[in-house]
C-alpha positions as CSV (number, residue, x, y, z in Angstrom):
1,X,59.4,-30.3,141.1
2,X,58.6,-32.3,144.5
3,X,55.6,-29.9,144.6
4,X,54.1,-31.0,141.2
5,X,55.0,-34.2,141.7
6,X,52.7,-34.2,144.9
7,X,50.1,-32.3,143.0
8,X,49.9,-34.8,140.7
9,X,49.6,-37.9,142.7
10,X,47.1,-35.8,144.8
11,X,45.0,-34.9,141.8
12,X,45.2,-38.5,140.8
13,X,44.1,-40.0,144.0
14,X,41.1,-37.4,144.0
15,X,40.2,-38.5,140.4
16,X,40.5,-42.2,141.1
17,X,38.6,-41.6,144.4
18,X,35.7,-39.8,142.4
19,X,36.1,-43.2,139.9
20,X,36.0,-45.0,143.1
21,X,32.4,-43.5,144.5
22,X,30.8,-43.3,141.1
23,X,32.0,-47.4,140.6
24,X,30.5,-47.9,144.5
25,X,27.5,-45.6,143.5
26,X,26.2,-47.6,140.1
27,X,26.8,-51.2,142.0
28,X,24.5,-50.0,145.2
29,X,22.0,-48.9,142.8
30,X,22.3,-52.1,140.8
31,X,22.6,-54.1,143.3
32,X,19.1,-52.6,144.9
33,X,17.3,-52.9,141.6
34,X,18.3,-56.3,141.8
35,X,17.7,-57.2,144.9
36,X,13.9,-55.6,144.4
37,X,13.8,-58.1,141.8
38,X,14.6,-61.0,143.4
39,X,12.0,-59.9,146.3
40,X,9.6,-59.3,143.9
41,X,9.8,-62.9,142.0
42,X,10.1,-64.2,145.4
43,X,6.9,-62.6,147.0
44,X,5.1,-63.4,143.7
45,X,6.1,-66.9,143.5
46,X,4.9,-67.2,147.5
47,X,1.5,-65.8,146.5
48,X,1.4,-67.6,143.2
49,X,-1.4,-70.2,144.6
50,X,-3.9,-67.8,145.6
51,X,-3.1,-65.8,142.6
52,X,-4.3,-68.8,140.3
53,X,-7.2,-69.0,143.0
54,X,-8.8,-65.6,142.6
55,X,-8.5,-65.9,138.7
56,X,-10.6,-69.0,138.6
57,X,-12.7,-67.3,141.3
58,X,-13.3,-64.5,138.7
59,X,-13.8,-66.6,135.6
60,X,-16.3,-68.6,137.3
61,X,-18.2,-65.1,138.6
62,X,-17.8,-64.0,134.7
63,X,-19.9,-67.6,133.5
64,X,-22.4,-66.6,136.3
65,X,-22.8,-63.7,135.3
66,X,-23.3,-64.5,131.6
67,X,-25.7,-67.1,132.3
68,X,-27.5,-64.8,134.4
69,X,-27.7,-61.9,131.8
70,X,-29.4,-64.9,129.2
71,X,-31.7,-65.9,131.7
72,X,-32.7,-62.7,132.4
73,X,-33.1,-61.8,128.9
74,X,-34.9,-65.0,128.4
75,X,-37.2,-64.2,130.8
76,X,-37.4,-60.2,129.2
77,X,-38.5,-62.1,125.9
78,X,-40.9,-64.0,127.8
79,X,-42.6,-61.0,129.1
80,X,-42.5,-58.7,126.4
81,X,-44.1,-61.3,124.5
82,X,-46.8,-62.3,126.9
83,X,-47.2,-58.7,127.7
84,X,-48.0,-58.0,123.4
85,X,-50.5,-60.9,123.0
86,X,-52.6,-59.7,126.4
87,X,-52.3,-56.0,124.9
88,X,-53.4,-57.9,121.4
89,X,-56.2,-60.0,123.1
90,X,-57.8,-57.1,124.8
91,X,-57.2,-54.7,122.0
92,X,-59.2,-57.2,119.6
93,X,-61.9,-57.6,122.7
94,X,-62.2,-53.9,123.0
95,X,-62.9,-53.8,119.4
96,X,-66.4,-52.8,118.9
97,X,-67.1,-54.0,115.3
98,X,-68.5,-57.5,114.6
99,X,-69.9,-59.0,111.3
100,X,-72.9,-57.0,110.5
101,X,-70.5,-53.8,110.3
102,X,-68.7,-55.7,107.8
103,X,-71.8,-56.6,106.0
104,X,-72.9,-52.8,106.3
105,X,-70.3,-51.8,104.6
106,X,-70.3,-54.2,101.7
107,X,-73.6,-52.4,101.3
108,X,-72.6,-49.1,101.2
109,X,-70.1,-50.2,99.1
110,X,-72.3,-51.4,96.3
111,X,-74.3,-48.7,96.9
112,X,-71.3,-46.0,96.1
113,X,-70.4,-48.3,92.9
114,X,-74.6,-47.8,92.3
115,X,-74.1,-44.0,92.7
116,X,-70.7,-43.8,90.1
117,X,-72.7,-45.7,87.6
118,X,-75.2,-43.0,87.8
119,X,-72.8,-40.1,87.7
120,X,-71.4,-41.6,84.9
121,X,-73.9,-41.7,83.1
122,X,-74.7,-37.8,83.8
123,X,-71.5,-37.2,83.0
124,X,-70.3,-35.5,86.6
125,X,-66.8,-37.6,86.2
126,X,-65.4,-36.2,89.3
127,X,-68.4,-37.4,91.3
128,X,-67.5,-41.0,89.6
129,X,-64.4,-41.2,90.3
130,X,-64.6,-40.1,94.2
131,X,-67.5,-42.5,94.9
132,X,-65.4,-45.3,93.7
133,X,-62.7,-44.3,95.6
134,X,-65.0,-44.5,98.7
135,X,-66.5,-48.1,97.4
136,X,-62.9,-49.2,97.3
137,X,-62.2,-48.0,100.8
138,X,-65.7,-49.3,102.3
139,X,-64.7,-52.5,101.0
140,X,-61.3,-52.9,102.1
141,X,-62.4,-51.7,105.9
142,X,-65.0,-54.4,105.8
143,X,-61.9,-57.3,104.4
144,X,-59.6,-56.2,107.5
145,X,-63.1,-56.1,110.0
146,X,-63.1,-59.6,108.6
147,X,-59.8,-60.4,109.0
148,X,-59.8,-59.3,112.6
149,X,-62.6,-61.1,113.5
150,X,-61.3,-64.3,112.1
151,X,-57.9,-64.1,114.0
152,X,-59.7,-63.4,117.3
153,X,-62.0,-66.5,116.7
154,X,-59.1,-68.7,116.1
155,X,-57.1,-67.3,119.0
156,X,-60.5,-68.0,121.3
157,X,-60.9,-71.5,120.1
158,X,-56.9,-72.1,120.5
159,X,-57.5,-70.9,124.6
């Protein structure tokens, strides 16, 4: 009995050493989690200062930059526009009709409106109707000849 007696104490000891190293094991880990927390608030509260620092350092880069991308739009609008009333300018300059073409074709105008009339009368309806078509067309190519001639006199007297 002496024998299981000491078997049992022994077997106790061993069990309540193993409780012994897994208590010691879970407090040094604990104990190093919190300690790397404590460091951590520490170092972070140390560098705190020039933590604030940079972040105002990058909000005011962020304005700059922001300002700078308007501007530089700005100035995109500027040029894009500038760059379509020179293109306009010289378009309208390069234009080789003037008033008399407009005048022309007002003449051949009435003249194709002359020539339906006397297809009508004949009674060739398809010849009719395709010389007023043309009329129509001669007429509105002299209105927009007009047109552009007007804006590029009022553009010249607003230089």
């Amino acid at each position: 009995m002496q024998n299981t007696t000491y078997h049992l104490i022994i077997i106790g000891l061993a069990v309540a050493f193993g409780v012994a190293l897994l208590i010691a094991w879970r407090s040094t880990r604990d104990s190093h989690a919190t300690g790397y927390d404590l460091g951590y608030e520490d170092g972070k509260r140390g560098q705190l200062d020039q933590v604030n620092a940079l972040h105002e350092d990058l909000a005011l880069l962020r304005t700059r930059q922001r300002l700078a991308d308007e501007e530089h739009q700005q100035d995109r609008d500027r040029l894009i526009q500038d760059c379509d009333e020179r293109i306009a300018f010289y378009a309208r300059r390069a234009s080789p009709f003037t008033e008399e073409d407009a005048v022309e074709l007002m003449k051949i105008s009435g003249q194709l409106q002359v020539t339906a009339t006397t297809a009508e009368r004949v009674g060739a309806t398809t010849h009719r109707s395709q010389a007023l078509r043309a009329a129509e067309s001669a007429s509105q190519m002299a209105d927009r000849i007009r047109v552009v001639l007007a804006v590029d006199e009022a553009q010249e007297d607003a230089a």
